[in-house]
FITI-237012 format. One line per field, with one value per residue (C-alpha): x, y, z; residue number from 1. Coordinates in nm, 3 decimals, padded with zeros to 5 digits. Layout:
<rs>
X X_... .
Y Y_... .
Z Z_... .
num NUM_... .
</rs>
This chain:
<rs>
X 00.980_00.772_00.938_00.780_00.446_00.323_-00.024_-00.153_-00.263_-02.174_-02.123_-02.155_-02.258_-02.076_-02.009_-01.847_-01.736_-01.822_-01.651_-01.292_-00.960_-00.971_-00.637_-00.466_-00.578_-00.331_-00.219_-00.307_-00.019_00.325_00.441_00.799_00.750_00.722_00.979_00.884_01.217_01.039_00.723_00.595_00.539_00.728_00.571_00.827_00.710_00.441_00.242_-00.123_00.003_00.158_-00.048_-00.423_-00.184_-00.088_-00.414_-00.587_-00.337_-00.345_-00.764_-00.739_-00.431_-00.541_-00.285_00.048_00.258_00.317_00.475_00.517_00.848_00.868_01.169_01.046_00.904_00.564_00.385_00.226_00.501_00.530_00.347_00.089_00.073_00.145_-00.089_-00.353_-00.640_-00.902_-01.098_-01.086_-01.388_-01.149_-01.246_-00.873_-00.714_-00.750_-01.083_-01.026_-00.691_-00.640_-00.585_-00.931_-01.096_-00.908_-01.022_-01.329_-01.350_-01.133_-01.309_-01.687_-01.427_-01.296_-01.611_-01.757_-01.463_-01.499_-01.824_-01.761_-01.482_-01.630_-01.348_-01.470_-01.477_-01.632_-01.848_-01.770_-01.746_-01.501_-01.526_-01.264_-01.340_-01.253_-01.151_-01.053_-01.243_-00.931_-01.012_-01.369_-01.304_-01.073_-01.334_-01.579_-01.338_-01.276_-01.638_-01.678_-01.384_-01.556_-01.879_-01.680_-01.455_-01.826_-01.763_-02.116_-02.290_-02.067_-02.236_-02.129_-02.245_-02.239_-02.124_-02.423_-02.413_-02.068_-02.198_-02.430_-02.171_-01.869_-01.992_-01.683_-01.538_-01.505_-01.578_-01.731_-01.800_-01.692_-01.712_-01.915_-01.823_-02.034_-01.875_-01.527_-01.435_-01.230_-01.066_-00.756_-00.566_-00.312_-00.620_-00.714_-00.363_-00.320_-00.674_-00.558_-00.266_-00.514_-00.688_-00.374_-00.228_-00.589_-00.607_-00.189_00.017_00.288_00.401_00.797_00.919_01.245_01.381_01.557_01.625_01.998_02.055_01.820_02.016_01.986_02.061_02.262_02.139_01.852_01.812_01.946_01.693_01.482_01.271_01.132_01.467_01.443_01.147_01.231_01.540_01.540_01.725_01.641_01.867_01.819_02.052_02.087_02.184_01.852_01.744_01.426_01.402_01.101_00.977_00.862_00.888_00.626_00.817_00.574_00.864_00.736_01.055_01.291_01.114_01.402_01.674_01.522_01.491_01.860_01.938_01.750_01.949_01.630_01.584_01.700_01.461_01.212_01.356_01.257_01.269_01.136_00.944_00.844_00.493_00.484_00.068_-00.009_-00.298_-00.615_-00.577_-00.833_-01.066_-01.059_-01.174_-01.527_-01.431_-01.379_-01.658_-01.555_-01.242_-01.168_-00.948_-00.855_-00.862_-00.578_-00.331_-00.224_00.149_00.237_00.313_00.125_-00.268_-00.165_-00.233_-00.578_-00.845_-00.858_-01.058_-00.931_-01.120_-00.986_-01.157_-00.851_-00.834_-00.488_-00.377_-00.168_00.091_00.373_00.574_00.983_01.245_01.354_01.682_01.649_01.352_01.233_01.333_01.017_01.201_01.323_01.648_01.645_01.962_02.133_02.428_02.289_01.928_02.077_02.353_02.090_01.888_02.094_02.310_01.995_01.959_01.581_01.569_01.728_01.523_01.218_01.366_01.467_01.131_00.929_01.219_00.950_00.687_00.959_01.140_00.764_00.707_01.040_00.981_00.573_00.797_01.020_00.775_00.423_00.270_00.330_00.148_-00.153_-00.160_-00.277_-00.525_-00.688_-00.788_-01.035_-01.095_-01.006_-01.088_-00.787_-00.503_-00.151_-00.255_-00.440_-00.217_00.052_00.298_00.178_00.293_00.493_00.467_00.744_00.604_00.787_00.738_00.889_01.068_01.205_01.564_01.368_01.240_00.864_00.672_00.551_00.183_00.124_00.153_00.477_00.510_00.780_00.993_01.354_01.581_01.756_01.697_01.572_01.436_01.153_01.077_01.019_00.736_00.843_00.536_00.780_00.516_00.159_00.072_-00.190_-00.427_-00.295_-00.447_-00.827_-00.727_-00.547_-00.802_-00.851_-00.493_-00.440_-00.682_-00.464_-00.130_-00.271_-00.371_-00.051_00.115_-00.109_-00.043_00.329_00.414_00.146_00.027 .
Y 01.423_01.110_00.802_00.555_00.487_00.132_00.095_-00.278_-00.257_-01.206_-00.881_-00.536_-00.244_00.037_00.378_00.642_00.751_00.418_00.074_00.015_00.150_00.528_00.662_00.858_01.215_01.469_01.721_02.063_02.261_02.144_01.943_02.078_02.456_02.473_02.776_02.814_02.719_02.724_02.478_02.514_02.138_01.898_01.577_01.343_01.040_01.104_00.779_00.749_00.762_01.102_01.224_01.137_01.327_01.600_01.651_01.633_01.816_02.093_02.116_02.142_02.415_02.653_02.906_02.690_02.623_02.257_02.066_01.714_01.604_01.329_01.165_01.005_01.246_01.098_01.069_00.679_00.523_00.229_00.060_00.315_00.224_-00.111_-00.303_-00.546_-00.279_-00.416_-00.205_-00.420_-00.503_-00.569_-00.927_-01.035_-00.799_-00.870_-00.734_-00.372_-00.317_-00.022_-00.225_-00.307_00.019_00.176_-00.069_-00.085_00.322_00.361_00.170_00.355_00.686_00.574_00.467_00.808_01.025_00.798_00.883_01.257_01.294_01.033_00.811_00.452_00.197_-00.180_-00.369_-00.707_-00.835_-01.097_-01.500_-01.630_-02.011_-02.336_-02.592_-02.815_-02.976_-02.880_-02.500_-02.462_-02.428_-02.121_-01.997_-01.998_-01.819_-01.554_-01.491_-01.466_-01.211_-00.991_-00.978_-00.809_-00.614_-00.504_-00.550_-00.485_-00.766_-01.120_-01.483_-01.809_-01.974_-02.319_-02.507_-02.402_-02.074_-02.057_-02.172_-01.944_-01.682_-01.775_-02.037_-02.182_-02.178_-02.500_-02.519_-02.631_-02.345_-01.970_-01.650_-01.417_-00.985_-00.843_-00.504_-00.529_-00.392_-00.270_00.047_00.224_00.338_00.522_00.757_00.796_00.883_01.130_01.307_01.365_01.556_01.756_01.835_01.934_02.155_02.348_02.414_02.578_02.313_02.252_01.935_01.928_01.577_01.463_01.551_01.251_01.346_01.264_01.438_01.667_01.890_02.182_02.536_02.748_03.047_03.205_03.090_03.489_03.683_03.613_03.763_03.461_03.373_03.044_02.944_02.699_02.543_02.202_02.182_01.896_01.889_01.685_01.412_01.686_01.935_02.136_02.280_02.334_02.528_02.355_02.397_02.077_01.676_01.377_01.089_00.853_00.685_00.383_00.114_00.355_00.491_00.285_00.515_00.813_00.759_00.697_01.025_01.207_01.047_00.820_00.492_00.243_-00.013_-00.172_-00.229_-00.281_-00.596_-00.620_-00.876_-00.890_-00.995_-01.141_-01.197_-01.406_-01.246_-01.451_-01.432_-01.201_-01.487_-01.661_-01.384_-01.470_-01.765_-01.500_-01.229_-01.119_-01.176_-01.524_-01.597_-01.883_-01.924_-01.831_-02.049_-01.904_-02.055_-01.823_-01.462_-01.396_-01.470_-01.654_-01.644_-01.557_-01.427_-01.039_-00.866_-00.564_-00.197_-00.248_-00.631_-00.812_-01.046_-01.077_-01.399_-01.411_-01.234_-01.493_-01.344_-01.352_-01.185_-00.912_-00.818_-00.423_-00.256_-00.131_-00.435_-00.523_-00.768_-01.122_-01.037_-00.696_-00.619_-00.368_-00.441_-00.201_-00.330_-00.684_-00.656_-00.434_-00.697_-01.014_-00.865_-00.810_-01.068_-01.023_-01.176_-01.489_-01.582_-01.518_-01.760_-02.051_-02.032_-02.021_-02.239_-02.487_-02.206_-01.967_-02.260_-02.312_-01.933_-01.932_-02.252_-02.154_-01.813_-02.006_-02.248_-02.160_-02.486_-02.462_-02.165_-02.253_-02.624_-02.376_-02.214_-02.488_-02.560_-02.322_-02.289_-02.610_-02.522_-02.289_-02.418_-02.332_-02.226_-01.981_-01.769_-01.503_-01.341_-01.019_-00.702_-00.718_-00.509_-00.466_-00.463_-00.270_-00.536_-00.401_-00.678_-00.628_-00.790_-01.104_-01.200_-01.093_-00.901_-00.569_-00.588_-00.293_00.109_00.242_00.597_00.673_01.027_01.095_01.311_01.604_01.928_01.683_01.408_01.630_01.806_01.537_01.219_00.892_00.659_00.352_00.112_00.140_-00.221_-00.376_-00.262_00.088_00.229_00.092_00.312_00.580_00.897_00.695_00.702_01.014_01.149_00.994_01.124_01.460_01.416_01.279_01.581_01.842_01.629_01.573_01.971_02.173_02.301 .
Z 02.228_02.179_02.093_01.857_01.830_01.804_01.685_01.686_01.482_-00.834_-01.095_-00.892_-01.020_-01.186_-01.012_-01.145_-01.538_-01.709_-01.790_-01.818_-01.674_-01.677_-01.810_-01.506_-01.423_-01.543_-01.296_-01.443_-01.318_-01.437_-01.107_-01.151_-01.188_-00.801_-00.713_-00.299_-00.123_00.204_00.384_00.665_00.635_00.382_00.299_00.165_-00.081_-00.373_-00.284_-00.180_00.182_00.151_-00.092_00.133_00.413_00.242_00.092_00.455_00.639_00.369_00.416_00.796_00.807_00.504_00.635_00.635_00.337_00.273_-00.022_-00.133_-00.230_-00.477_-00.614_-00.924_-01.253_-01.133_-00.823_-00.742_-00.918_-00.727_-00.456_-00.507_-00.913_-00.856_-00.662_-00.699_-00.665_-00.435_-00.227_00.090_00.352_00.651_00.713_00.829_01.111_01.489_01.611_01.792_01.628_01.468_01.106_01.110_01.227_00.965_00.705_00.734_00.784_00.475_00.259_00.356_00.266_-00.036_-00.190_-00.074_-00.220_-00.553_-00.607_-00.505_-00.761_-01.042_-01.022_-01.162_-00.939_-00.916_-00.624_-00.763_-00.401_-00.261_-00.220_00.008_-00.052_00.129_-00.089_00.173_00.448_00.719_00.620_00.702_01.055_00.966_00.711_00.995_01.224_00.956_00.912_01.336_01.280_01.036_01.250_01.503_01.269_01.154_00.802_00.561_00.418_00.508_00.490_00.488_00.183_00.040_-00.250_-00.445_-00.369_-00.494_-00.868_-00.845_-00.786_-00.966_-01.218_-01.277_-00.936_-00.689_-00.321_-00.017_00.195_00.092_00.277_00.117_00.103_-00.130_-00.081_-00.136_-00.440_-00.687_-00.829_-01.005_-00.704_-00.914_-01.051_-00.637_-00.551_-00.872_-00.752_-00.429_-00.549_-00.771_-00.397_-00.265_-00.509_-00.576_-00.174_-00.250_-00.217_-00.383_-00.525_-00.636_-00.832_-00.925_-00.608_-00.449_-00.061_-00.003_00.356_00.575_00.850_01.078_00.984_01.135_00.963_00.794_00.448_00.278_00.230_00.495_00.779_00.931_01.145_01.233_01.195_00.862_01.054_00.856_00.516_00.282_00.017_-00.312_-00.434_-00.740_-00.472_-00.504_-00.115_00.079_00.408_00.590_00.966_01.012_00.803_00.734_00.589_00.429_00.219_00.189_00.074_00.174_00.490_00.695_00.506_00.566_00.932_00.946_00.678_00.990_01.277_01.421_01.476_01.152_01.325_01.141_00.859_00.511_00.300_-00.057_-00.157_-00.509_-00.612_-00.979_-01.127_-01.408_-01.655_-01.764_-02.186_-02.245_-02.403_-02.064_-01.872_-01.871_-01.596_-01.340_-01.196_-00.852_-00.650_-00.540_-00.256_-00.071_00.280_00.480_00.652_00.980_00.971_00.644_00.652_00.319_00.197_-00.111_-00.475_-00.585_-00.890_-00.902_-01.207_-01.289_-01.391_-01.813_-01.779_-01.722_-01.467_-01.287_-01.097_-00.783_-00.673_-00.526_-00.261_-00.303_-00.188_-00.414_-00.499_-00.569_-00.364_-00.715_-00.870_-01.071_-01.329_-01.202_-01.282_-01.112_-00.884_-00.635_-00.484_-00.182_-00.140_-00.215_00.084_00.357_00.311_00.332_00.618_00.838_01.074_01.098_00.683_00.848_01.090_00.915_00.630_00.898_01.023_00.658_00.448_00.308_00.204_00.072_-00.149_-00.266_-00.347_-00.550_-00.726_-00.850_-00.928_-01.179_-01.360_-01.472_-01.412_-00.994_-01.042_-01.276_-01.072_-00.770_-00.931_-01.074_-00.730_-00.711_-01.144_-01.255_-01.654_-01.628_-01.809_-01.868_-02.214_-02.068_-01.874_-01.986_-01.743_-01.592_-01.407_-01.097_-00.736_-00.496_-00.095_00.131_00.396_00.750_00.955_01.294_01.466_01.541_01.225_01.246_01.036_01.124_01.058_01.274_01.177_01.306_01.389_01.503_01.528_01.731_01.991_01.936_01.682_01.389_01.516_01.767_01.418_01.177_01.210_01.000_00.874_00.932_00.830_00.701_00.597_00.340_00.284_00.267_-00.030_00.062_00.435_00.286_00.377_00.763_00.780_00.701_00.948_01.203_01.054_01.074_01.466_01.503_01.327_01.528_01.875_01.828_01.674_01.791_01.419 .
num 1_2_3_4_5_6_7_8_9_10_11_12_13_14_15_16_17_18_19_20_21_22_23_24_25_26_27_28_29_30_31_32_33_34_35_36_37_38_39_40_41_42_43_44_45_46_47_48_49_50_51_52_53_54_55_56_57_58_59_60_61_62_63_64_65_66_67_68_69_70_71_72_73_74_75_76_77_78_79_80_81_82_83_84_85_86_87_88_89_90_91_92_93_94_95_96_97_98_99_100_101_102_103_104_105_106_107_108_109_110_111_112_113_114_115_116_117_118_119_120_121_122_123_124_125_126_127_128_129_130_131_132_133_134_135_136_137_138_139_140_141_142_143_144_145_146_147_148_149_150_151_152_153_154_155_156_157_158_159_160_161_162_163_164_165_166_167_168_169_170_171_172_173_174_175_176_177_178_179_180_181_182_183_184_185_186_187_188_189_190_191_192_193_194_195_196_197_198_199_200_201_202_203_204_205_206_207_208_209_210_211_212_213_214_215_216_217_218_219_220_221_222_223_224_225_226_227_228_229_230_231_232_233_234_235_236_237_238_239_240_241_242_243_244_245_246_247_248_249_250_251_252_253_254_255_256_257_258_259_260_261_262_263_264_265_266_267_268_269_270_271_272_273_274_275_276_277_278_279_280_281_282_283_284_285_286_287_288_289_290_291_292_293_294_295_296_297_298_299_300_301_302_303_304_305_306_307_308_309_310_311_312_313_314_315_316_317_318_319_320_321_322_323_324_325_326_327_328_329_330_331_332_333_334_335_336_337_338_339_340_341_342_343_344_345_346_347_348_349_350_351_352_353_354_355_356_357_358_359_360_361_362_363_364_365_366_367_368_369_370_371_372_373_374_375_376_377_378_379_380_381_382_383_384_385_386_387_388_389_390_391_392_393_394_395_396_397_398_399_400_401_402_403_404_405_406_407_408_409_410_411_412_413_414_415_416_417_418_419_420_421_422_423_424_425_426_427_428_429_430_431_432_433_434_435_436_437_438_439_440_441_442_443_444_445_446_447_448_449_450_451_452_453 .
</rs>
């Protein structure tokens, strides 16, 4: 069996249905009526990870039976439904890695299967702008990076351009990605489903996987012997007989490697991502995404402008620790995620070494005019008048003994009867949803390599 895998990982024009937010594609077959007790291949998590796998697993093995199980009543719930919705160029992962290959593939895919399907989405393009003198140097590095990371259409522009761009919008120097763009990734993730289930898949929510073991028997009735030896059974005692699993779990992919008996390392850590909103009045002071430049010593890019597809603009996120790995609200808890996460050594050390930016993060977190004082950096006409509190995201950030993020994908399966049947997606960083059909190819070679489908 193979052990983990460690993979280092102006105004645009319209495509698709129209303006605004389209509402979320309904599933035409009831996603609950699913009676097959038995998968060749079980995909656990309903997010656009397991979804963009299931769907391209399910297109390259007609023959097989596979199912998605889900745990919530809906699939994209939460990363997946909660995210800042930028289709991404691939302008900031290490040249050659496999973060930027998949990127920058993703992104040419997504736009693609968009315009396939009809799904809405926006080219606004991207500004990530120096405000600074000290960060043109790292601006200028950036834009050497996505040369090589051959990401479409980047420039250096100056001041002027900027105005010419963003009107309202201060800088010296700005990086220019025309193609970056935005789109409803919940409506993606739901029309991949819609793939999956019209190629015979089968897509089962509201069950919760509590345990997963070996049979010692053939499930009654059948006259297939062994050859669905893996029992997943639901946390409301339901079963499914399955051959072989793909756990893309996302915040709980840690816990599921451990239900399975493989390796509890990386783990997870939440970190919840609260945006402000522009008051729809005000949104006329953003037209693209606006960025600032990124400062090597932090783990995270910072807060920046991000219209949405229903003409809201959102502003931010921060980045603090949550307290419940769903825990959307400020005042969110679990006694479990609260004590796996404080109890992990890892958490420590990354605090010790980020104390300053994290007491920052929680302070702009707490009071609105941290937060707005940032922005007005880059927009100074925006005022605290202006803003409203927003939606929140919760990132299932991975984090290993010694305190550093995972930035790279994890792959990683186990010994013994379980662990040589099932592959865990431990870690499939941002930007996930803009890569989801690139990573899935490679899921799916990584499925056929590791099990022989």
């Amino acid at each position: 069996m193979t052990g983990p895998l460690w993979a280092r990982a102006g105004v645009g024009a319209w495509r698709g249905g129209g303006g605004g937010e389209a509402l979320p594609i309904l599933l035409r077959r009831p996603l609950s009526s699913a009676s097959r007790s038995t998968l060749d291949v079980a995909v656990i998590g309903g997010g656009i990870v397991g979804l963009a796998s299931a769907r391209e697993l399910i297109l390259r093995h007609p023959s097989l039976v596979f199912g998605v199980l889900e745990k919530e009543e809906e699939l994209a719930r939460h990363q997946s439904g909660r995210n800042s919705g930028v289709i991404h160029s691939g302008i900031y992962y290490t040249p050659g890695s496999l973060k930027a290959k998949l990127c920058v593939e993703g992104a040419a895919l997504c736009y693609k299967y968009c315009d396939t399907k009809g799904i809405p989405y926006k080219q606004c393009g991207k500004l990530i702008v120096a405000v600074e003198h000290e960060e043109i140097p790292r601006l200028k590095a950036l834009y050497k990076r996505g040369l090589e990371n051959n990401v479409r259409g980047l420039k250096l522009i100056t001041a002027k351009d900027i105005k010419a761009k963003e009107p309202f919008c201060r800088g010296l120097m700005a990086l220019d990605s025309p193609y970056t763009g935005i789109v409803n990734y919940r409506q993606v993730a739901l029309s991949y489903a819609e793939d999956f289930q019209a190629a015979g898949g089968t897509v089962l929510t509201g069950f919760e996987v509590e345990d997963m073991k070996m049979t010692k028997e053939s499930p009654v009735g059948s006259k297939e012997g062994m050859k669905y030896p893996i029992v997943v059974r639901s946390s409301k005692g339901k079963e499914i007989h399955c051959g072989h699993i793909i756990s893309c779990a996302g915040l709980y992919s840690d816990r599921l490697s451990q239900i399975s008996g493989c390796s509890p390392e990386p783990r997870i850590v939440p970190f919840r991502g609260d945006y402000l909103v522009l008051k729809p009045e005000k949104s006329y002071l953003v037209r693209g995404n606006i960025y600032p430049v990124p400062d090597p010593r932090f783990p995270f890019l910072g807060i920046h402008f991000t219209p949405r597809m229903d003409g809201s603009v959102w502003l931010g996120p921060n980045a603090v620790l949550a307290f419940k790995r769903e825990g959307y609200r400020f005042y969110d808890f679990s006694l479990r995620d609260f004590v796996d996460a404080t109890a992990y050594s890892g958490l420590w050390k990354l605090v010790c070494r980020n104390f300053s930016y994290g007491m920052g993060e929680m302070y702009r977190a707490c009071f609105l005019n941290a937060q707005v004082k940032e922005l007005q950096k880059f927009i100074p006409e925006v005022t605290i008048n202006d803003v409203l509190r927003g939606p929140s995201g919760v990132r299932a950030q991975a984090l290993d003994s010694n305190g550093n993020l995972i930035d790279d994908f994890v792959f990683d399966g186990g010994t013994g009867d379980i662990g040589g049947r099932i592959l865990h997606v431990r870690n499939a960083p941002s930007p996930a949803a803009t890569s989801s059909l690139a990573i899935a190819n490679m899921i799916a070679d990584e499925v056929e390599r590791r099990f022989e489908l």
